[in-house]
N, C-alpha and C positions, 0 to 999 in steps of 0.2 A: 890136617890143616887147621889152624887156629883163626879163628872168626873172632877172634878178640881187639885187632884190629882198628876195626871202622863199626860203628854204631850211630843208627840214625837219633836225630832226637824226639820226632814224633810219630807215629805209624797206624794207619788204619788197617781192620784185622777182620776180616770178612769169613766165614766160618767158622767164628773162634772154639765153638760149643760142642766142632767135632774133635775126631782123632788127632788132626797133624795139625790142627786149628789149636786146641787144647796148651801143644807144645810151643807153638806161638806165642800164644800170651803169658805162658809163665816162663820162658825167656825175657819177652820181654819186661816183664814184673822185677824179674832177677836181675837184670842188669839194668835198670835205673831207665828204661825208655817210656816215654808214653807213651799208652794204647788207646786208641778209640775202636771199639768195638763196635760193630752194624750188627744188628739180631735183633727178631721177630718174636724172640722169647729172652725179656732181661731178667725173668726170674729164675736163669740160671748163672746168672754174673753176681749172686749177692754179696759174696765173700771177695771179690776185686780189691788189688790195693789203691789206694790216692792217686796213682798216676792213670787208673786206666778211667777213662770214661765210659760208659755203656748208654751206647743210641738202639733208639725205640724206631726201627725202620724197615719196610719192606725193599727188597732189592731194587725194585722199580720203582720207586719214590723217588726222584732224580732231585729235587730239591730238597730234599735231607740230605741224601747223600753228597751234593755241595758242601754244606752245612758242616756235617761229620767231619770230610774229608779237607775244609779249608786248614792252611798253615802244617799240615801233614808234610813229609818227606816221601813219603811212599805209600799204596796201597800193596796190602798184601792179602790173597786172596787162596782159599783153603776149601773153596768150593769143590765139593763132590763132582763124580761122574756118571750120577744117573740116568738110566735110559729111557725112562716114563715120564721124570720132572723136570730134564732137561735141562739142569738150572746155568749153567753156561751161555748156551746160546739162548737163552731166556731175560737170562742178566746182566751178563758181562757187558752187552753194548750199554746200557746205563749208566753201569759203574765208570763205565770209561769216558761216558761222555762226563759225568759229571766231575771226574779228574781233570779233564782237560779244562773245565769250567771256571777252576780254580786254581789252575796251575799246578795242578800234580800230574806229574807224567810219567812217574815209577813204579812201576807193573811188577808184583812178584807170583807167579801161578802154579798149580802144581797138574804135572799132568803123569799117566801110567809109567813103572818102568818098561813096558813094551811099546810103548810110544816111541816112531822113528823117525828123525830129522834127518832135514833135505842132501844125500851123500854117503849117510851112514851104511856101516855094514853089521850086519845080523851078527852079535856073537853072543854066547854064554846065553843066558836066560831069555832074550829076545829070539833066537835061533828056535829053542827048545818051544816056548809058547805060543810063535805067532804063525805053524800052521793048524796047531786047534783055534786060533782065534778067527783063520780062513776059511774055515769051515762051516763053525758059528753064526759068523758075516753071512754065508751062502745060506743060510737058514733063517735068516733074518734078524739074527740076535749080534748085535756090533756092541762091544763093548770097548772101545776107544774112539767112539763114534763125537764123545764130548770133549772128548780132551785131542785131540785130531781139531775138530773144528777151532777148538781157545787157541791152538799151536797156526792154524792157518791163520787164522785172523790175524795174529799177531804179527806172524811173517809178510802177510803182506797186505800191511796196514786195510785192512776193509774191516766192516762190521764195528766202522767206529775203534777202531783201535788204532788210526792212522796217527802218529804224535807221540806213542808213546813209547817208550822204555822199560824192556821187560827183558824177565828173567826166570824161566819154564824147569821146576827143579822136578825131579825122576826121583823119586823113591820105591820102594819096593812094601817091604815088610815091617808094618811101623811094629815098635817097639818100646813099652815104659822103662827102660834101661835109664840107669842116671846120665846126664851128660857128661859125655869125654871132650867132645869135639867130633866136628862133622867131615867126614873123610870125602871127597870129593873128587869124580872121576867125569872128561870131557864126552867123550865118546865111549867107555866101555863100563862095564857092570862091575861094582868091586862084590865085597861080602853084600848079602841080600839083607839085613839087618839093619834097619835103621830108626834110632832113639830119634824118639814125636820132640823131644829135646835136642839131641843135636842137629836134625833137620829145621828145626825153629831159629837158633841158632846163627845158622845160614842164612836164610830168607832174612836175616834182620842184619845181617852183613851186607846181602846185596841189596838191599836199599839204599845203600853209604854208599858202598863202593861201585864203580864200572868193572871191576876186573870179568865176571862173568854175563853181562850184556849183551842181550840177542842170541845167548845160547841157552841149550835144557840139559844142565849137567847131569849127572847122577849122585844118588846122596846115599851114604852110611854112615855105618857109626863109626868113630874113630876104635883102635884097640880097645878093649876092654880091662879094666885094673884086675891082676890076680887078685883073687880071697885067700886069705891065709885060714 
């Protein structure tokens, strides 16, 4: 699938500093968008091009994050799923009220590829994982415990997420691969490989576009070029 497309023209990029955050901004760098970055640490954005801006903000600062996110097209968001800091249901209602504050209501999230939407059926790598992950749970260890909740909110608008327009991408195994293009699957698991580039990619397509709206696809990488 080529995400070449639809391109928004301005984007706020909330985890930029991690993994799939990383891939984010330098798609977005690479193809002529601006970024506004939210981070608690701008000494690691020194080297940003012209387009991106870096805001000095903790997630629950809700009038920065106004601020940041005025005249944006989308928030996109690369938040982790950690099980001690929580930062989802810690954050995200913030972030979302202060989108709606300012009239942004384009949610891009990312949640596990064992993560199950409401009808789906278990296949390939979801089948295989998720009765150790039942087990785990019965132990008291949930690790889709974060990204379960951002998916609920979303679906049915509570926790401040009622208004908005989102788009919950499934990746699996990121990877610094160059980008091809992001291969996209609605309901089933393609290759488990997926370039923090071609997943970036994506997320900054659907910001532009509706085509994937109110669902959590799955994301890889497109073919990869022979080496000669």
């Amino acid at each position: 699938m080529s995400t070449n497309v639809a391109k928004p023209a301005k984007v706020a990029i909330i985890g930029a500093s991690g993994t799939y955050g990383t891939g984010i901004l330098a798609r977005a760098e690479a193809i002529g968008v601006q970024a506004v970055v939210i981070t608690r640490s701008p000494h690691k954005f020194k080297d940003v091009k012209p387009t991106t801006t870096v805001v000095d903000a903790q997630l629950d600062e809700e009038e920065k994050l106004k601020q940041a996110f005025a005249g944006c097209d989308g928030v996109v968001s690369a938040l982790g799923d950690d099980r001690k800091k929580r930062p989802k249901s810690h954050y995200l209602p913030y972030i979302w009220n202060a989108m709606k504050a300012v009239g942004v209501t384009k949610y891009i999230g990312m949640g596990s590829g064992a993560m199950m939407m409401p009808g789906e059926t278990r296949v390939g790598f979801q089948r295989a994982v998720h009765p150790l992950l039942s087990v785990l749970k019965l132990c008291g260890v949930d690790f889709l415990e974060q990204n379960e909740w951002e998916r609920d909110s979303l679906l049915m608008g509570k926790n401040s997420a009622d208004g908005i327009t989102w788009v919950l991408t499934r990746p699996v195994r990121p990877t610094r691969t160059p980008f091809v293009g992001a291969y996209v699957h609605r309901d089933k698991r393609g290759p488990m490989n997926c370039s923090i580039y071609d997943h970036g990619d994506f997320c900054l397509y659907c910001v532009a576009s509706s085509e994937w709206d109110k669902l959590a696809p799955h994301i890889s990488s497109g073919p990869q070029p022979k080496r000669l």
